[in-house]
Backbone as a printed PyTorch tensor [residue, N CA C, xyz], in Angstrom:
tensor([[[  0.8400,  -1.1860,   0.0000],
         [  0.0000,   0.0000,   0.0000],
         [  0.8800,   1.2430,   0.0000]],

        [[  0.3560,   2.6590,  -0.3090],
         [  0.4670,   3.5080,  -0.5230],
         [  0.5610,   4.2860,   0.8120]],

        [[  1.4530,   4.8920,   0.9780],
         [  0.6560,   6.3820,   2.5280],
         [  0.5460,   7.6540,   1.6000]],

        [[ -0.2030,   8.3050,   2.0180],
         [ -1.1670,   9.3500,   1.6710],
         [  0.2580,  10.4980,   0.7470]],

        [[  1.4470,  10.4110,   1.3780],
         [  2.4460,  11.1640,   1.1220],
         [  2.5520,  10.8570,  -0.3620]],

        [[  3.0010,   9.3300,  -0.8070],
         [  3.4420,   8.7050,  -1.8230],
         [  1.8290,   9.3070,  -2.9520]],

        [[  0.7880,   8.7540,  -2.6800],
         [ -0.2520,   8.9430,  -3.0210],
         [ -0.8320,  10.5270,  -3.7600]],

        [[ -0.4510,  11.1800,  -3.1930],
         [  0.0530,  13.0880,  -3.3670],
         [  0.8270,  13.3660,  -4.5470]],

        [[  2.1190,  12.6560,  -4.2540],
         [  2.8660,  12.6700,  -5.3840],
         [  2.5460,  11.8640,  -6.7870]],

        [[  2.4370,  10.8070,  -6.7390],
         [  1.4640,  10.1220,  -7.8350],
         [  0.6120,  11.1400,  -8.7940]],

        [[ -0.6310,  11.8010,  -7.8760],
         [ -1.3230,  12.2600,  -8.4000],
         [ -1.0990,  13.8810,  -8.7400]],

        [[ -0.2610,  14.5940,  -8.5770],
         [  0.2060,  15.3480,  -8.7900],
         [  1.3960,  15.3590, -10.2410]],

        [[  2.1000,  14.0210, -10.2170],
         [  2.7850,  14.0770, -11.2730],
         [  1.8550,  13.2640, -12.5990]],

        [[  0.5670,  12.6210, -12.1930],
         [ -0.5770,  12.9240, -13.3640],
         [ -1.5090,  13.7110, -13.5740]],

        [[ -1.3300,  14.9730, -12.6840],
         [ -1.8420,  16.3960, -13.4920],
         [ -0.6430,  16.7950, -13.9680]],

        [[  0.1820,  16.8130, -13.7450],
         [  1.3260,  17.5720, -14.5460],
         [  1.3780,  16.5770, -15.6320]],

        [[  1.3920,  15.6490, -15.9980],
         [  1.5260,  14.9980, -17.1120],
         [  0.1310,  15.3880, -17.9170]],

        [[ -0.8210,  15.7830, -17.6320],
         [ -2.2100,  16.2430, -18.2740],
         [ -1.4720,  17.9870, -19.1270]],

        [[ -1.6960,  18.3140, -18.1550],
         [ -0.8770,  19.8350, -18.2900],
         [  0.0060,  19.8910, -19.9350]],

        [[  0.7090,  19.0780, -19.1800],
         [  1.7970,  18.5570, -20.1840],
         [  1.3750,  18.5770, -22.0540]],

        [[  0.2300,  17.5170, -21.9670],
         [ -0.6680,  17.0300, -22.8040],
         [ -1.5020,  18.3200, -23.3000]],

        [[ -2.0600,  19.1620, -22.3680],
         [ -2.9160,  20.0130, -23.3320],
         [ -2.0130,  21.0100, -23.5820]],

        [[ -0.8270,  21.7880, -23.1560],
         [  0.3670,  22.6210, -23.8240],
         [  0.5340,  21.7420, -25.2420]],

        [[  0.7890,  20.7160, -25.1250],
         [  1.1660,  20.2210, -26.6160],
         [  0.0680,  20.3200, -27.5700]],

        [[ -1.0310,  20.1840, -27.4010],
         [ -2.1250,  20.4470, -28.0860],
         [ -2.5470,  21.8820, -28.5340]],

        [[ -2.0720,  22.5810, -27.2620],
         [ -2.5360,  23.8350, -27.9200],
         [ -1.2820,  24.4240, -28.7820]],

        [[  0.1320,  23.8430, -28.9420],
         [  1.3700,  24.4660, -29.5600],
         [  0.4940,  23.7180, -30.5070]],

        [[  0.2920,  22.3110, -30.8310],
         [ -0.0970,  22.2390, -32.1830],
         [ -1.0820,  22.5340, -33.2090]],

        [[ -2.1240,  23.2210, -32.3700],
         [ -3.1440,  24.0090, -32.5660],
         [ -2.4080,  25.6960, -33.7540]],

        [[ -2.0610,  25.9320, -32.7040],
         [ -1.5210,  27.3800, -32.5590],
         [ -0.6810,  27.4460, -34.3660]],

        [[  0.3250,  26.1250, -34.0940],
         [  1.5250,  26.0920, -35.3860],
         [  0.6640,  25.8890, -36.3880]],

        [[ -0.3970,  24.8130, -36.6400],
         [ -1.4070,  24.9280, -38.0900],
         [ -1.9100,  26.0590, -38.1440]],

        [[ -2.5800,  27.0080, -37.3150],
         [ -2.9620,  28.1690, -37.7470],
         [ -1.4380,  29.1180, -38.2330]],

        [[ -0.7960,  29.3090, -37.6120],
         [  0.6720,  29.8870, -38.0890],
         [  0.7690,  29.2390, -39.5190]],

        [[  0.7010,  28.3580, -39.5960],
         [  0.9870,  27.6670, -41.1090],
         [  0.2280,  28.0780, -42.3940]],

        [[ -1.1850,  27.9970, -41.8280],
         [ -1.9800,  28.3780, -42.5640],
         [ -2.2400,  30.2170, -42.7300]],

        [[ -1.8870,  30.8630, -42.2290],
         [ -1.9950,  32.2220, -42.2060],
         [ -0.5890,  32.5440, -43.1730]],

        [[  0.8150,  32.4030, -43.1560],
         [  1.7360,  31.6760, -43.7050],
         [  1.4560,  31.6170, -45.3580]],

        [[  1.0090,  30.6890, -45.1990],
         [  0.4270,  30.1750, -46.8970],
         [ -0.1730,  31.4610, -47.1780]],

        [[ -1.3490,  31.5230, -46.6510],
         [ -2.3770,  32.3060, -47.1990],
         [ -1.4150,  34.1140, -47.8080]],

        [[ -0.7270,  34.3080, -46.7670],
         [  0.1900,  36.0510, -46.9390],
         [  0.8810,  35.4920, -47.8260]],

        [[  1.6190,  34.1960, -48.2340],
         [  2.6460,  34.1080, -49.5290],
         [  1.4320,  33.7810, -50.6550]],

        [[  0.8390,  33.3130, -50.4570],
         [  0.4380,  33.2730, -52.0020],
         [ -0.7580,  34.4580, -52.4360]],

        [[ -1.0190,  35.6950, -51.4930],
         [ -1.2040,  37.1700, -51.7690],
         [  0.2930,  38.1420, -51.8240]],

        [[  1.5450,  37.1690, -51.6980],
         [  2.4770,  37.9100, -52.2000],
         [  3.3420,  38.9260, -51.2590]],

        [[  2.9560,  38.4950, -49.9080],
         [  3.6160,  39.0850, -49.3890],
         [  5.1740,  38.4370, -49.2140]],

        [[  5.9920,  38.9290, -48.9580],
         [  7.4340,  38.0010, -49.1340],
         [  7.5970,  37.6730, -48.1340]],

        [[  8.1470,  36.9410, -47.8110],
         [  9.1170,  35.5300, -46.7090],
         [  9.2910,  36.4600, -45.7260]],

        [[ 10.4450,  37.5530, -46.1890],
         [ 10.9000,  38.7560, -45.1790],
         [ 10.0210,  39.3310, -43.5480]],

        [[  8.7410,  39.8080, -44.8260],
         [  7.8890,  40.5500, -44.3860],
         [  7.0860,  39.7460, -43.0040]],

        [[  7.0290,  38.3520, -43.7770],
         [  6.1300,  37.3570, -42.8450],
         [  6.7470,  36.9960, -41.7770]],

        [[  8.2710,  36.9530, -42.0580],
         [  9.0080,  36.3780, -40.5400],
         [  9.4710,  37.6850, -39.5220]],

        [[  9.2230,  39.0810, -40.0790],
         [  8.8360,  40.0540, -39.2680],
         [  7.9260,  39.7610, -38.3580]],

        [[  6.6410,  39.7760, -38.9800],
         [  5.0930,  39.9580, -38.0670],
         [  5.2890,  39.0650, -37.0150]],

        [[  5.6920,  37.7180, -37.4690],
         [  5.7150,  36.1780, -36.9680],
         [  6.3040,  36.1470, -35.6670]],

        [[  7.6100,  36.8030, -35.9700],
         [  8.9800,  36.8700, -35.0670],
         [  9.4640,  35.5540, -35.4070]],

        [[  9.3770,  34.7320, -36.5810],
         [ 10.0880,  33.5860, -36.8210],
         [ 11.4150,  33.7940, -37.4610]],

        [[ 12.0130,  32.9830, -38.1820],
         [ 13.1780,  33.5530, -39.0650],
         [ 12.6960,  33.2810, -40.1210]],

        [[ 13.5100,  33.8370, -41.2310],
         [ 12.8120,  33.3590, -42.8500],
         [ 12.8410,  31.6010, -43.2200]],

        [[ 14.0290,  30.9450, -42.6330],
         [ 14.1010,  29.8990, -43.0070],
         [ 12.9570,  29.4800, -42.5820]],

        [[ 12.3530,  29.0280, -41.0500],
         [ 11.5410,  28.7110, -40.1140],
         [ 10.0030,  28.8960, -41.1350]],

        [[  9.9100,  30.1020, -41.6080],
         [  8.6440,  30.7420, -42.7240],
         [  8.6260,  29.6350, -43.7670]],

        [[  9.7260,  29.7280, -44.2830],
         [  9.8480,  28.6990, -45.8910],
         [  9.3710,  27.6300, -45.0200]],

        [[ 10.3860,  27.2170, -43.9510],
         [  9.6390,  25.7210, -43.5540],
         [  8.1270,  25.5120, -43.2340]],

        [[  7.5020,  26.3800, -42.8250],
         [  6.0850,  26.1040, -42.6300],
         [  5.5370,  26.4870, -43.8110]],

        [[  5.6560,  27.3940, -44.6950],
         [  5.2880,  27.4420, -46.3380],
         [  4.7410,  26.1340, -46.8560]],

        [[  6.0610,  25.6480, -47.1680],
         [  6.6110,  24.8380, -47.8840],
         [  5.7010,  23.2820, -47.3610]],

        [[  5.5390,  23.0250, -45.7390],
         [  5.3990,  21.8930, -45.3400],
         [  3.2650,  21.7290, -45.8030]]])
């Protein structure tokens, strides 16, 4: 068996593992919209430059989500 101490910790390090789980969900949330906003400003022509301004990404980082 468990004492209440051990038991605390357990359940504490499976909310943090939840936690964990919806941060990743919402970064991957977040990056398809980045992606898709992305696309949409390059193919109205705005340039790479311009986009990894607004973004705060770098240009390469831009092409890579472009491109993917």
């Amino acid at each position: 068996m468990t004492d209440g101490a051990e038991g605390g910790r357990v359940a504490a390090l499976r909310s943090a593992a939840a936690a964990v789980a919806d941060a990743e969900r919402l970064v991957e949330r977040e990056r398809d919209v980045l992606r898709e906003v992305a696309r949409a400003a390059r193919s109205e022509g705005m340039s790479m430059y311009r986009i990894a301004q607004v973004t705060g990404y770098t240009e390469p980082r831009v092409a890579r989500l472009v491109r993917d």
